[in-house]
KEBAGU-183984 format. One line per field, with one value per residue (C-alpha): residue number from 1; residue in one letter; y, x, z. Coordinates in Angstrom, 2 decimals. Example, Ala and Ser with C-alpha at 12.3 -4.5 7.8 and 13.67 -1.06 7.14 Angstrom:
resi c(1/2)
resn c(A/S)
Y c(-4.50/-1.06)
X c(12.30/13.67)
Z c(7.80/7.14)
END
This chain:
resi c(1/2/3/4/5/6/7/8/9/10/11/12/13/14/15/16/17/18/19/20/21/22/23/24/25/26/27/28/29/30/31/32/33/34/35/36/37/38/39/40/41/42/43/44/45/46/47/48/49/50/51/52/53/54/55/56/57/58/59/60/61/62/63/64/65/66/67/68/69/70/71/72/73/74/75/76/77/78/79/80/81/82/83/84/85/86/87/88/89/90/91/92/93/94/95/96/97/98/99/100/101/102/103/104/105/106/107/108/109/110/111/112/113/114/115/116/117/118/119/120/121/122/123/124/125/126/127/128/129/130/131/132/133/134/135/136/137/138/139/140/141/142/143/144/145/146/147/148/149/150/151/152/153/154/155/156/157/158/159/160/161/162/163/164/165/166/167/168/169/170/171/172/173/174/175/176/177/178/179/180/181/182/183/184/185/186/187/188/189/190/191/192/193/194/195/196/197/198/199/200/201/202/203/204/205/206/207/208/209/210/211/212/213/214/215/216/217/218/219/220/221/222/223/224/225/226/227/228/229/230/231/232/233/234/235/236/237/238/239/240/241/242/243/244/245/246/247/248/249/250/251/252/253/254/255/256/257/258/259/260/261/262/263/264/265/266/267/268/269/270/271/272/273/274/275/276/277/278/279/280/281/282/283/284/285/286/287/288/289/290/291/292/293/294/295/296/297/298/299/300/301/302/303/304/305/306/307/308/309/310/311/312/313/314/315/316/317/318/319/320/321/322/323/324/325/326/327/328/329/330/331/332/333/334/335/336/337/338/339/340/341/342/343/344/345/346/347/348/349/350/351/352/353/354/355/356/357/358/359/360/361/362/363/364/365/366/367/368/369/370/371/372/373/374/375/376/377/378/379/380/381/382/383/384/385/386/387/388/389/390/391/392/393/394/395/396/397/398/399/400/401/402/403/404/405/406/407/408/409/410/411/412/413/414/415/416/417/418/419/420/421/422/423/424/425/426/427/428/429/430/431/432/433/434/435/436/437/438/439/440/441/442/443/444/445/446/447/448/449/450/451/452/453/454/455/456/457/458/459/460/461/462/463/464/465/466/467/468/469/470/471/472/473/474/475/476/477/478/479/480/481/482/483/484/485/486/487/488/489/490/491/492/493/494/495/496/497/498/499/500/501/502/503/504/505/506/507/508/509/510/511)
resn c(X/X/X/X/X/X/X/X/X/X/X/X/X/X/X/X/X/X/X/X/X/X/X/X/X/X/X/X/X/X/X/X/X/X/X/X/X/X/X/X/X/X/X/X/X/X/X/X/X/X/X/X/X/X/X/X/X/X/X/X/X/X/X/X/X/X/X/X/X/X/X/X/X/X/X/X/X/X/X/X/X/X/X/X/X/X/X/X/X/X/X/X/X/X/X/X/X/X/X/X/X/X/X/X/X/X/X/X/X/X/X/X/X/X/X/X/X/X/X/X/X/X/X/X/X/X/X/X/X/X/X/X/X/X/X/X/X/X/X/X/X/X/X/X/X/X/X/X/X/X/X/X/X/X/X/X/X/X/X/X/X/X/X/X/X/X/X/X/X/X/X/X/X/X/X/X/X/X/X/X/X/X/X/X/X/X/X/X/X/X/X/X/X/X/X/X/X/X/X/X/X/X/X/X/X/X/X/X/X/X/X/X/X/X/X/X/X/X/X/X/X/X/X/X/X/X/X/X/X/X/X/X/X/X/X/X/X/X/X/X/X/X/X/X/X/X/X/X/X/X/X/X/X/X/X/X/X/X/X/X/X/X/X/X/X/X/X/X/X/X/X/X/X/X/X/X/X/X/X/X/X/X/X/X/X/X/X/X/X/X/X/X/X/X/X/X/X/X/X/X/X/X/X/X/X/X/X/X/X/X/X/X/X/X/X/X/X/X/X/X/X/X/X/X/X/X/X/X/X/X/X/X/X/X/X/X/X/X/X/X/X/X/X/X/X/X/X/X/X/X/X/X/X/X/X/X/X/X/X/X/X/X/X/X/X/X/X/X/X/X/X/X/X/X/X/X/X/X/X/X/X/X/X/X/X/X/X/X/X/X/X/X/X/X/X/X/X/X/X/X/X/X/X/X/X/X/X/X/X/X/X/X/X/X/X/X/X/X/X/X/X/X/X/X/X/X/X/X/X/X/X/X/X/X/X/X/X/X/X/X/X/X/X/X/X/X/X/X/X/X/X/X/X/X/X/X/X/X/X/X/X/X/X/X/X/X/X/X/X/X/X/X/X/X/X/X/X/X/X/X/X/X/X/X/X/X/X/X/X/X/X/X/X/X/X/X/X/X/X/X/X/X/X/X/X/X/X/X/X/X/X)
Y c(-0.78/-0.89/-3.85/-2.55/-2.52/0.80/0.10/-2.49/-4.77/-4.80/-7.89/-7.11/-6.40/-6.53/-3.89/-3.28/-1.27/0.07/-1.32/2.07/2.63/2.40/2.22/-0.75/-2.37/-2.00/-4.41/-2.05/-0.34/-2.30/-0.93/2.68/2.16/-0.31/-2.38/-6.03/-6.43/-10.06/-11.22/-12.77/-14.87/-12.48/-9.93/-6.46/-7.74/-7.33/-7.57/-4.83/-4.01/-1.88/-4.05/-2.61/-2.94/-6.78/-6.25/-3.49/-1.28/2.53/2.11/5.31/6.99/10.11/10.14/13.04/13.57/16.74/18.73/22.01/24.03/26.68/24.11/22.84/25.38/26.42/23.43/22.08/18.32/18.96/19.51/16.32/14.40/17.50/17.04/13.26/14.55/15.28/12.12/15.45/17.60/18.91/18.99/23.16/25.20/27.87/30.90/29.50/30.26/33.57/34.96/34.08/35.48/38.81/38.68/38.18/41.10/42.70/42.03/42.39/46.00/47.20/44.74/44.58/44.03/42.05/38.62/37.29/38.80/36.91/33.79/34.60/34.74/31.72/30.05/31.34/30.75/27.12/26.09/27.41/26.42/24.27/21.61/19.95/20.63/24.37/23.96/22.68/25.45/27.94/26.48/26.99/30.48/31.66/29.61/31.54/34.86/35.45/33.14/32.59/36.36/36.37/33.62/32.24/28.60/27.60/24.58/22.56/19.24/17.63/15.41/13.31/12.09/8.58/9.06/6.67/8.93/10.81/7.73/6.43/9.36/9.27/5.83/6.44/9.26/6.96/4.45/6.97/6.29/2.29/2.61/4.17/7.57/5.48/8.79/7.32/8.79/12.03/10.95/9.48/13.07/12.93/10.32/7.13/9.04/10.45/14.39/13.79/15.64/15.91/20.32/19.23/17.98/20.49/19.91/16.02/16.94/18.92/20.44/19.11/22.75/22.21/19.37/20.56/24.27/23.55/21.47/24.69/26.88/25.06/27.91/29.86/33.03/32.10/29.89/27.48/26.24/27.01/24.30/24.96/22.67/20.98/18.18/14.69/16.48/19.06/21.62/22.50/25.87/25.54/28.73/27.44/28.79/30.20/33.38/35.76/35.38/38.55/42.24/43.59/45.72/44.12/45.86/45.76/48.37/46.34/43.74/46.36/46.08/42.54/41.09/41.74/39.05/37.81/36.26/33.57/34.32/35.57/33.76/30.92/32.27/29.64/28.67/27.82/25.24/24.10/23.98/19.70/19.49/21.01/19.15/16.18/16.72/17.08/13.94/12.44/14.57/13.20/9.79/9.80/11.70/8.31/5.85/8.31/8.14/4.25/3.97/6.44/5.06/1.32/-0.21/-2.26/1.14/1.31/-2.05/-1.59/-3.78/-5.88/-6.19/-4.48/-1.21/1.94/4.74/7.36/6.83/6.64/9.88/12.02/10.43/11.70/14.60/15.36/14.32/17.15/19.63/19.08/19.82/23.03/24.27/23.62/25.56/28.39/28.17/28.70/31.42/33.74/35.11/38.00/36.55/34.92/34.12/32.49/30.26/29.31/28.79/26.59/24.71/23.49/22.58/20.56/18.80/18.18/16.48/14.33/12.40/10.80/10.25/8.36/5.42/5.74/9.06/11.62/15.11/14.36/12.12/15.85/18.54/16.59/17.31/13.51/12.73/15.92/14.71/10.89/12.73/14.33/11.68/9.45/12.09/12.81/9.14/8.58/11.70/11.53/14.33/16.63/16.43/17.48/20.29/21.58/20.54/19.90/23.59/24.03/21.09/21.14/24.73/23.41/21.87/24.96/26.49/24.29/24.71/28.20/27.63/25.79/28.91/30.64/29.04/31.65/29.27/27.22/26.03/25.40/22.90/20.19/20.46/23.25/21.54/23.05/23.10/22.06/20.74/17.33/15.58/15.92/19.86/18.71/20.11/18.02/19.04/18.72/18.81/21.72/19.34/18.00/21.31/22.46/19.96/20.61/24.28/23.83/21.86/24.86/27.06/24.70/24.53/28.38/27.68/25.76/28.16/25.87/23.91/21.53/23.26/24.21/21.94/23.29/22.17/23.77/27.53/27.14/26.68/29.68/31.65/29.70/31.09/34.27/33.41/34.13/31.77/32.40/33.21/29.72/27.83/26.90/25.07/22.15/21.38/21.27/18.90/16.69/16.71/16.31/13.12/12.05/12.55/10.19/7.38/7.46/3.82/5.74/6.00/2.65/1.96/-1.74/-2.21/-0.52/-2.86/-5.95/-5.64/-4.63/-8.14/-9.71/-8.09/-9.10/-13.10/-12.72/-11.54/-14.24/-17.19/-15.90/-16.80)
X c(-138.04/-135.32/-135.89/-134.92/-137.72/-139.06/-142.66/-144.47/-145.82/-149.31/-151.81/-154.61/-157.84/-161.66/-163.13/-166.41/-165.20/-168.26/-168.57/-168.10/-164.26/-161.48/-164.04/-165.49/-162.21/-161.64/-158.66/-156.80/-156.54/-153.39/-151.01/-151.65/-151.77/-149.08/-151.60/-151.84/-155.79/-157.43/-160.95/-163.07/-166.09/-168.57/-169.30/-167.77/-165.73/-161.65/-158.85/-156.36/-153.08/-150.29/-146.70/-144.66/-147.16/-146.23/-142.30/-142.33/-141.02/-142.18/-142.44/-139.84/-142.61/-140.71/-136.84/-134.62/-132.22/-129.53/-130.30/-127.49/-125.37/-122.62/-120.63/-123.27/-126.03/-125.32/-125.48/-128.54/-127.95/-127.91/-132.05/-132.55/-134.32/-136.73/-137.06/-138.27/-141.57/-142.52/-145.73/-147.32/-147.24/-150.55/-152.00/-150.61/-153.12/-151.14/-153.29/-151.68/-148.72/-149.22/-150.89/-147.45/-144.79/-147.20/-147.08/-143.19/-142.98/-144.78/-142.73/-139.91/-140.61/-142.21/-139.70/-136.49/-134.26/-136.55/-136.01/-139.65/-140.28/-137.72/-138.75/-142.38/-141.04/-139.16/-142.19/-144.33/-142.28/-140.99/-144.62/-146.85/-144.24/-146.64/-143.73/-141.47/-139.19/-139.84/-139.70/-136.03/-135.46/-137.11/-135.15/-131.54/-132.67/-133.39/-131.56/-128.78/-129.87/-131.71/-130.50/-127.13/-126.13/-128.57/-127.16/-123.18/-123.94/-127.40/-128.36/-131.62/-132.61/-135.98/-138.23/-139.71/-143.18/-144.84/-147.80/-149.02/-149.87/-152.07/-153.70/-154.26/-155.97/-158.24/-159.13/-159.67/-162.36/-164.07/-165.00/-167.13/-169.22/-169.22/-172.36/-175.24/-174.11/-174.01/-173.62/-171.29/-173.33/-171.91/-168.35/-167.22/-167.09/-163.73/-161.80/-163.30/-162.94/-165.01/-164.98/-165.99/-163.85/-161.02/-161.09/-159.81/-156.64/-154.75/-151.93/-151.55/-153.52/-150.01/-146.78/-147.23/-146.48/-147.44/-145.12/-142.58/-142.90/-142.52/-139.41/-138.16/-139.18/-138.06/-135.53/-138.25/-138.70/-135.38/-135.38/-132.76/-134.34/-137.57/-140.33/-141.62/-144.44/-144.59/-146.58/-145.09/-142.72/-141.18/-138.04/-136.65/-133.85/-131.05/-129.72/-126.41/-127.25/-130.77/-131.28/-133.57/-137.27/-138.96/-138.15/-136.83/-139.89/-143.63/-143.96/-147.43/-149.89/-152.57/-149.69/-149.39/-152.74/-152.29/-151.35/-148.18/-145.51/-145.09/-141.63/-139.26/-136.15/-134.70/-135.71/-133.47/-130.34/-129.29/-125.71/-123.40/-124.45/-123.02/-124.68/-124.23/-125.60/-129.19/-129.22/-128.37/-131.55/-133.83/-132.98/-134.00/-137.10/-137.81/-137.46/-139.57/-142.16/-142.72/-142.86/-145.51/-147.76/-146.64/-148.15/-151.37/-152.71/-152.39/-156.12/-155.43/-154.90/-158.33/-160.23/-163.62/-165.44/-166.76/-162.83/-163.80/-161.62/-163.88/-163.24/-164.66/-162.06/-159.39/-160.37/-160.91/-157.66/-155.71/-157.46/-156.70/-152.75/-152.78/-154.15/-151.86/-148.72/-151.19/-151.14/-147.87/-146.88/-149.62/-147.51/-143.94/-144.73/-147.41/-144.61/-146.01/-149.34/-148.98/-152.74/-153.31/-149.90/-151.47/-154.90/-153.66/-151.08/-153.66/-155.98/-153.09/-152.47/-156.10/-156.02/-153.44/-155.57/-157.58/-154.90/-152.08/-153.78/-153.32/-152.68/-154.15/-153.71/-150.86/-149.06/-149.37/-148.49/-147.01/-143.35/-142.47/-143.59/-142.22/-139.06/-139.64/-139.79/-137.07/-134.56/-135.53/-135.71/-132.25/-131.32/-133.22/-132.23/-129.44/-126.77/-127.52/-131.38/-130.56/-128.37/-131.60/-134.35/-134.12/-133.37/-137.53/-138.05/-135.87/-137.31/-140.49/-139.29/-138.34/-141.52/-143.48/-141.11/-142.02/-145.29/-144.62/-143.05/-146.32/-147.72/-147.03/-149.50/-146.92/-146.17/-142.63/-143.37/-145.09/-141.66/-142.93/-146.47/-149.75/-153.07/-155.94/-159.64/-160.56/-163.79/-164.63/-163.06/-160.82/-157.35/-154.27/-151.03/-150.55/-147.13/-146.99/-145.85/-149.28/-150.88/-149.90/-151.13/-154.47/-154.21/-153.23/-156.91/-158.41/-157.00/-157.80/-160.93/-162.02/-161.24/-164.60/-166.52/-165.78/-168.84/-168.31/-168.94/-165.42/-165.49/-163.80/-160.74/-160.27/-161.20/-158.96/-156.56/-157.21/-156.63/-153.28/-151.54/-150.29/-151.94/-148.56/-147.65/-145.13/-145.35/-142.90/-145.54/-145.94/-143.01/-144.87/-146.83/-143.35/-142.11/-145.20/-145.02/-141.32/-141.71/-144.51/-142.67/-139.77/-141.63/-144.55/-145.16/-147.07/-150.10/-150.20/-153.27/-153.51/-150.17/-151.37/-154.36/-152.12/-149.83/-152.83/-154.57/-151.15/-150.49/-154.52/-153.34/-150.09/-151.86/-154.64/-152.31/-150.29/-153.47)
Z c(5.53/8.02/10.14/13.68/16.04/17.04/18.20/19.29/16.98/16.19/14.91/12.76/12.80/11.31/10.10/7.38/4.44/1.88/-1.47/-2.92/-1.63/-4.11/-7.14/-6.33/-5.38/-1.34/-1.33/-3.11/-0.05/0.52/-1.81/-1.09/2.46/2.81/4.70/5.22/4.21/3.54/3.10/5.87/5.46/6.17/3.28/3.12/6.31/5.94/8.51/7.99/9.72/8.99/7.04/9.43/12.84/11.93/12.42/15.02/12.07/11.62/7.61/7.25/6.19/6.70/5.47/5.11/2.58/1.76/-0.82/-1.16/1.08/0.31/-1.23/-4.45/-4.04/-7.80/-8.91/-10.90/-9.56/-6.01/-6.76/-8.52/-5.46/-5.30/-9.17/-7.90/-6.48/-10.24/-9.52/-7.96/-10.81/-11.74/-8.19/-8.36/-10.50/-12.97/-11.00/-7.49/-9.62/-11.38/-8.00/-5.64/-8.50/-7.87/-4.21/-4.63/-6.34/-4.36/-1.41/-3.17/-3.83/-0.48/2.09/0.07/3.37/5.60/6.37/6.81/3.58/1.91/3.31/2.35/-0.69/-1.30/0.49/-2.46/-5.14/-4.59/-2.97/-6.09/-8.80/-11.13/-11.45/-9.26/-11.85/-11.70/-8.01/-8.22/-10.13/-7.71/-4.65/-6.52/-7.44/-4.33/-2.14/-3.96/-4.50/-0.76/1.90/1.35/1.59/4.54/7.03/7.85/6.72/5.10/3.96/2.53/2.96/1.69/3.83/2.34/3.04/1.72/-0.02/2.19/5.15/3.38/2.07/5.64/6.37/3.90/4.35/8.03/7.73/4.88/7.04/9.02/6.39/7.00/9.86/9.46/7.41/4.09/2.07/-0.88/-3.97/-3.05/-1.93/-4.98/-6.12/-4.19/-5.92/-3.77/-0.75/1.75/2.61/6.04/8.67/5.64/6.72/10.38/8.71/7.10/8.54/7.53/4.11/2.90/4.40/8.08/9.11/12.79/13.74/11.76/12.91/16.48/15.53/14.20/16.83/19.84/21.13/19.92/20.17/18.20/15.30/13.27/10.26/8.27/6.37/2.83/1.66/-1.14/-2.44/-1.62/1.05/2.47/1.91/5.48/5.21/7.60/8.63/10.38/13.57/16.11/14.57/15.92/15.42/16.90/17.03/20.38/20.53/19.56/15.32/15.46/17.83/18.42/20.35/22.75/24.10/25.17/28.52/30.18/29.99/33.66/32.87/35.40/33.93/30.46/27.22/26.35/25.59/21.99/22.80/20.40/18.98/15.24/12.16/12.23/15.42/14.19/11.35/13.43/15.84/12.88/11.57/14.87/14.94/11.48/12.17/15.46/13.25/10.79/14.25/15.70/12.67/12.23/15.96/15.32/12.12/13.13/12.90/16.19/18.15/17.71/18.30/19.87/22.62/19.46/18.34/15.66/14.15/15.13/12.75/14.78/17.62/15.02/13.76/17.00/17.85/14.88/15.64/18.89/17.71/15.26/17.91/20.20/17.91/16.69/20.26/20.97/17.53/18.49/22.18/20.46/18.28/20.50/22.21/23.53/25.32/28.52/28.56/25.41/25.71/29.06/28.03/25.33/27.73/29.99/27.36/25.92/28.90/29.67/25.78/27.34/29.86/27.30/24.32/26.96/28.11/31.78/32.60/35.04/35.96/38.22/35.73/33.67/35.99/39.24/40.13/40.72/37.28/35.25/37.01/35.82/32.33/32.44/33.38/30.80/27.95/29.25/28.73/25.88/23.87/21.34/22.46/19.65/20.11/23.61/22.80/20.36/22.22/26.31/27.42/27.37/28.37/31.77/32.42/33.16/36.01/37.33/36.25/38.89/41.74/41.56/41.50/44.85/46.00/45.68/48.78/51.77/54.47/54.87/58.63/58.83/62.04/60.23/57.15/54.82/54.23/54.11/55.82/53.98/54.84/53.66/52.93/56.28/56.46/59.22/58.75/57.33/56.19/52.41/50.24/48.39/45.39/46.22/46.60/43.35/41.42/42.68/42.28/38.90/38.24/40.05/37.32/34.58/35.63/35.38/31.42/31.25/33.82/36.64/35.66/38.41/42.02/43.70/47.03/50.30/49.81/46.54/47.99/50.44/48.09/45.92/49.29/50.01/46.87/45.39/42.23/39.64/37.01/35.15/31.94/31.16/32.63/28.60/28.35/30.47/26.69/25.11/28.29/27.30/23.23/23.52/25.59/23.11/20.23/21.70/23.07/20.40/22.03/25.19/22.03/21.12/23.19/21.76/23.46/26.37/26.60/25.96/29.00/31.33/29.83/30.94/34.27/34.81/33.59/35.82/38.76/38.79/38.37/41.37/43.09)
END
């Protein structure tokens, strides 16, 4: 555990665990969580926090580590760390196996020269291989035979993921079961665990394929490196360089159909940017991965008004975490549908105001704050993270000056503002920085039917504007997940709460 500090430290908490967890044995919670848990006097009653919420740590629950490249791919030892994930043999059933060697032949006959087919295929073959041995195997093979005559200067590295995520997990969505939904006959059909909500976490259960596809795709529609699950951790393909991840022309009909693109400008253009550099910026992607899921299964994050741990608000919090990096994946790969990627931006940002303790609409969409963003992303960013991962990010900025631009009431007399009613439908002159942030709400709220009743203010703003957003008006969820993902701290609502408690202390002793 490296001992710099990377998030704030956390103290521990109570929390009822059944009888039933862990066979009988709920303290043994600790080892495969890597929790601190201890008895209290009152029966079934623990305190549990994470080892590294103690020292401010993030646990590297994620690490990377090189694999091969042009240099060692044939040889059999550059696999042997993959060949280390061997504790997970068995979990692959031989028909998983038999059924993707078919579909690779398959593929291999009917798509000999297309790319996605060859990745589909070294998906299959080194996720089903019934061994991580076999795996290794599987990864040389192909590695060899299909990507290295396919790209300039591939490479593979393997993430590796602590069993202990997984575990937390688990644990968390057990102690739903800890109130009144005492259910644990059934649930120790599952190993000690409880099913409850376990389908809503695919991603988490194996491969993390959303928050490591949108790592991937973030010069999408371009892309410069490729996951492959595997149990215990992940195999992520370099190709060198951004190749290109979409025909010219949309290869299926029925895409045809759907809305126009209403594009701002051309799609990021990759610039040269060197094969170190992206492996560089997934590292740091990596590493900010294991403090965000440090910070978001930490008990304390979730202390109720008893200062107890509430599972339930652990869960829909994990929940909503894993949505948002779905959306944002959804966002970065439908690159042909304006409407969905904006339909799925705003209900990313709306996710926002309740998962960063704090936050409002403005905080989400205003031009002061997406500015405030921006500048310390800029400062906070490593250069080679930048280099992969700003050009979206400082797009959006543009994105909602546009949207300014859309504003043609504007009375050059009183400096470019706007007339709008207020509560009292007397006229003042609004910011159009101002304006748009409320126009934006206007359009969010159509998603939901406008359930609420639109007031004056906000009709008169629907006939203020031209009504075009441009179709980059999705790179404001990549703006947001981007600044989540480095400062992970803006979840930790225990911290949150702790320097409001203070500021509340501070403030009444200055009295």
């Amino acid at each position: 555990m490296t001992s710099k500090k990377v998030r704030p430290k956390a103290a521990s908490i109570t929390v009822k665990i059944p009888e039933w967890m862990m066979g009988g044995d709920p303290a043994a919670i600790a080892g495969i969580c890597e929790w601190l848990v201890e008895p209290t006097a009152e029966p079934n009653v623990w305190t549990i926090g994470s080892m590294e919420g103690r020292h401010g740590t993030n646990g590297n629950l994620f690490k990377m580590f090189k694999l091969a490249d042009t240099s060692n791919s044939d040889s059999e030892d550059a696999y042997s760390r993959l060949r280390g994930l061997k504790r997970h043999d068995g979990v692959i059933e031989h028909e998983i196996w038999k059924s993707a060697r078919a579909a690779h032949a398959g593929l291999a006959k009917n798509y000999p020269e297309e790319a996605s087919a060859l990745l589909m295929s070294m998906t299959m073959l080194v996720s089903a291989a019934p061994t991580a041995e076999a795996a290794a195997g599987m990864l040389r093979q192909t590695f060899n035979e299909f990507l290295r005559p396919a790209v300039d200067d591939p490479s593979a590295y393997l993430i590796e993921i602590k069993d202990v995520v997984g575990y937390r997990f688990s644990v968390i969505r057990s102690l739903l079961t800890a109130g009144g939904h005492e259910l644990h006959e059934a649930f120790r059909t599952e190993g000690g665990f409880a099913p409850s909500s376990k389908g809503l976490f695919s991603d988490s259960t194996l491969g993390f394929g959303a928050y490591l596809s949108c790592m991937c795709a973030s010069l999408s529609p371009a892309l410069w490196a490729y996951p492959i699950p595997r149990p215990g951790g992940v195999i992520l393909l370099f190709f060198g360089s951004a190749i290109s991840g979409q025909e010219p022309l949309a290869r299926d009909k029925i895409q045809l159909l759907g809305p126009l693109h209403n594009a701002l400008e051309d799609e990021i253009a990759p610039a040269d940017i060197s094969a170190k550099t992206f492996i560089r910026a997934a590292h740091w992607w990596i590493n900010q991965l294991s403090t965000l899921f440090s910070i978001v299964t930490e008990p304390s994050n979730y202390e109720d008004s008893q200062g107890q741990f509430e599972p339930a608000a652990a869960t829909e919090r994990l929940l909503s975490v894993e949505q948002m990096f779905r959306d944002c994946q959804s966002i970065l790969t439908i690159t042909r549908d304006d409407h969905a990627r904006r339909a799925l931006t705003f209900n990313l940002l709306k996710r926002l105001e309740g998962m960063i303790p704090g936050y409002k609409w403005k905080d989400l969409v205003g031009r002061s704050s997406i500015e405030k963003i921006l500048e310390g992303l800029r400062s906070d960013l490593p250069d080679d993270a930048q280099t992969v991962f700003m050009a979206r990010a400082e797009r959006s900025l543009r994105v909602i000056t546009a949207l300014e631009d859309g504003f043609f009431e504007v009375t050059p007399e009183h400096g470019g503002t706007i007339q709008l009613p207020d509560q009292q439908g007397k006229l003042v002159s609004v910011e159009r920085k101002t304006a748009v942030t409320e126009w934006l709400a206007i359009v969010r709220n159509s998603l939901h039917g406008f359930d609420k009743t639109p007031t004056q203010r906000d009709r008169a703003l629907l006939a203020a504007h031209d009504g075009r957003i441009p179709g980059e008006f999705s790179d404001l969820a990549w703006l947001h997940l981007l600044d989540i993902l480095a400062h992970p701290e803006k979840l930790a609502r225990y911290d949150f709460l702790r320097r409001r408690k203070q500021g509340a202390q501070s403030a009444k002793a200055g009295h």
